[in-house]
N, C-alpha and C positions, 0 to 999 in steps of 0.2 A: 093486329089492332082491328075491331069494330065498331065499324061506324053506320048508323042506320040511314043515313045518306054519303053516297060515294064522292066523296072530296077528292081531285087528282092532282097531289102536288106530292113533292120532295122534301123532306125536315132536314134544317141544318140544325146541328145545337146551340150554334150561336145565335139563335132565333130563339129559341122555345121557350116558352114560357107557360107556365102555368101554375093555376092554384084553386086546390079540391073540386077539380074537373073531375066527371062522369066518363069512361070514354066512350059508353057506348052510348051516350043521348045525342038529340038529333044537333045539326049543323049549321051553317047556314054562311056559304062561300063567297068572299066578295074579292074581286080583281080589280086591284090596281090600275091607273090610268100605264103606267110605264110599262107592264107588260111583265114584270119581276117578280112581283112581290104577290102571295094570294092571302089572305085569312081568312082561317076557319073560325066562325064566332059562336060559342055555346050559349045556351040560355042561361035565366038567371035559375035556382036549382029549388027546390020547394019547399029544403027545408031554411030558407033566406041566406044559403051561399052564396059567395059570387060562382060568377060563372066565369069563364077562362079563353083568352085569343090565343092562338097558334100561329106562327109568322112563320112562315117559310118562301127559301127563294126559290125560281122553280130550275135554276141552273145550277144549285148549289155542288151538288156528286154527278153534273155532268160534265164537267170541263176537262179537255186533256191536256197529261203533266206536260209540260214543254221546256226545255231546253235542260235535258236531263245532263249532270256532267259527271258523273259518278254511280256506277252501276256494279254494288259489290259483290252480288253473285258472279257477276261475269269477270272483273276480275281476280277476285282471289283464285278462279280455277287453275292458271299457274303455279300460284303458291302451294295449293294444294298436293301438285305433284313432286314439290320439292320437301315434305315434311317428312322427314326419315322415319324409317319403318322397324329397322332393325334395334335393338335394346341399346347396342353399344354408344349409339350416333347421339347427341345431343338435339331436346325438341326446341328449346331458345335458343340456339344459336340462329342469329339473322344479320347478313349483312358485316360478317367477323370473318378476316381472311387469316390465313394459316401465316402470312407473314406477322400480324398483330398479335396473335398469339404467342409464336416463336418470341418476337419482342419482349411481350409480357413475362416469359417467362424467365430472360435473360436478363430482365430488371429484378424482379425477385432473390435470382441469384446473386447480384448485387447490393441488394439491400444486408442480405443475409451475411455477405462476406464484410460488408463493413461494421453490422452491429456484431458479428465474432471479433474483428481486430478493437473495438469500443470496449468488449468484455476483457479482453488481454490485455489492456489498458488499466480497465477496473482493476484488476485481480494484483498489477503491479503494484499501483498507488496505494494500495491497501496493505501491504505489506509492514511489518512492523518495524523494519528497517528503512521506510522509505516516507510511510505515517503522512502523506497530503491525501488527509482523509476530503479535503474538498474535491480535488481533482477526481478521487475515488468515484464519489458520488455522480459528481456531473459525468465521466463516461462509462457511470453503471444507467445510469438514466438516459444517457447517447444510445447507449445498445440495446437499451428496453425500446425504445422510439423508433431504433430502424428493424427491427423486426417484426414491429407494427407494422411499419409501413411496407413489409414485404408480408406479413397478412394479406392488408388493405387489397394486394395487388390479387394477391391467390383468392379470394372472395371475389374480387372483379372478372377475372379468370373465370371462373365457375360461373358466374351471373351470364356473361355473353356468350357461356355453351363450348368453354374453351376446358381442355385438359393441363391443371398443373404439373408437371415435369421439375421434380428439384433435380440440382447439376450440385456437384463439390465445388468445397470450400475449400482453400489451401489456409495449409497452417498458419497461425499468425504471427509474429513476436511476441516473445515471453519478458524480452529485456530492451528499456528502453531509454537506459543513463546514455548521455552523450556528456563527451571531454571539454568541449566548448561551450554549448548551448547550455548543458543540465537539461534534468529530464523532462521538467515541466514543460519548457519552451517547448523541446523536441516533439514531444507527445500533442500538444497544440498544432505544431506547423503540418504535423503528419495529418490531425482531424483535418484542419483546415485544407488540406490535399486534397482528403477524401473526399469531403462536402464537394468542393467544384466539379473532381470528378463524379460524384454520383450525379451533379445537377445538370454535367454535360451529356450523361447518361441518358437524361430523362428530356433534354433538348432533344438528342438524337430519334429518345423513344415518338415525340411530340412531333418530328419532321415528317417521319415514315408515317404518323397515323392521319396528318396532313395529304400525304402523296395517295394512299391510296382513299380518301376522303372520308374517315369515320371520324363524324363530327362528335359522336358521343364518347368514346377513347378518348380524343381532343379535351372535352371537357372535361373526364377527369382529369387527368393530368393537370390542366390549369386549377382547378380547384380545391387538388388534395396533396399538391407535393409543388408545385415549381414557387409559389410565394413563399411556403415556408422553408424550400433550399435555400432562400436567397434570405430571408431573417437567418436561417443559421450560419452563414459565407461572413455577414455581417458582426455579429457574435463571437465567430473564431476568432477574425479578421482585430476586433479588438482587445482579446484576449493576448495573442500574439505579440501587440504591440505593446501590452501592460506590459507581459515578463521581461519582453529585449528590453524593455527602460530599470527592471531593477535587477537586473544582472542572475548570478546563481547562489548567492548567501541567503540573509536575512530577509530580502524583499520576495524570495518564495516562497514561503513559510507566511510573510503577511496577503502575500496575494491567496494563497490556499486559503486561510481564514476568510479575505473578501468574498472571496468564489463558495464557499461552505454557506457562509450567513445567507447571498442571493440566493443560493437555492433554497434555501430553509423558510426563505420569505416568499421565494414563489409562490 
């Protein structure tokens, strides 16, 4: 900047101000009683512009930072030396212990094995000889649901820099007439099995990610599986009681139709 008289002060921009100033015309410096504040006053301009003040403080980029509580150069240099180097190593993983993982993947395999025995469920109901095409549906849609949710887990997996590992499934039942019950009941009380145990599954998953404090595993869990275990426990839970009240004749045949229409109106 020039100026044809030497002004000695500091520009804050929270100061500045101006309007079709000259810079290089002359000056004319006046100081404040407080000892802060200077202005630089230009003339008025010839061809009948205004002329323009300058306010500046004169401590404005003098002052030192003080009471610094965070200084990220210095410490991310830790972090820096834990960012793996090698291809194989995961660069997001932070803060995921090899116990949460292990877990993770031992839910998956659970999910997986119950939406298999939900399909061999389907596959009975469906049968021509057996024709509750309602039941069909609700655990071809069971099995669609828990396979998702052993997705969900395998994409979670991957996000916190974990490696999925699938483990086998054992075989399921193919036949599920009981003598007493009838199949419908049967096949019910077995879901309704499942469900608790998968939800204690996922209590147990929810304890360990508790203990060693991953508050964000924590949150899934709460968010994408433990309410709707406990809607579905509900669910069975009334299914079950529908069949025990109409026995094994006629009343499962109308319950199949009830159970056919909800889903169709879902």
């Amino acid at each position: 900047m020039l100026l044809t008289k030497s002004c000695s002060f500091s520009v804050s921009s929270s100061f500045l101000r101006r309007e079709n100033v000259g810079l290089s015309r002359p000056c004319s410096s006046l100081k404040y009683s407080n000892g802060l504040i200077h202005a630089v006053k230009y003339p008025q301009r010839k061809d009948g512009g205004v002329g323009g003040v300058v306010l500046a403080s004169k401590e404005a980029n003098n002052r030192p930072v003080l009471d610094v509580v965070f200084e990220p150069f210095e410490e991310v240099k830790k972090d820096l030396l834990l960012v793996p180097t090698v291809p194989q190593a995961s660069l997001a993983r932070h803060k995921y212990t090899g116990q949460c993982e292990t877990a993770i993947n031992e839910q998956i395999n659970v999910e997986y094995s119950v939406s298999y025995v939900y399909h061999a469920m389907y596959a009975y109901f469906d049968r021509d000889n057996v024709a509750l095409k309602g039941c069909a549906k609700f655990f071809k849609d069971s099995s669609v649901e828990e396979r998702q949710h052993a997705e969900k887990l395998m994409e979670y997996q991957n996000k916190r820099g974990g490696k999925v590992q699938l483990q086998s499934i054992l075989l399921p039942l193919s036949e599920f007439d009981h003598a007493e019950k009838g199949d419908a009941l049967y096949a019910m009380e077995l879901a309704l099995s499942l469900e608790k145990l998968n939800n204690e599954k996922l209590l147990n998953l929810h304890k360990m990610a508790n203990e060693v404090n991953d508050v964000h595993l924590l949150d899934f869990i709460e968010s994408e599986f433990l309410t709707e275990q406990v809607e579905s426990i509900e669910k069975l839970s009334q299914y079950v009681s529908q069949l025990r009240r109409v026995g094994t004749g006629h009343g499962v045949w109308h319950f199949d139709q009830m159970l056919s229409h909800d889903l169709l109106a879902a």
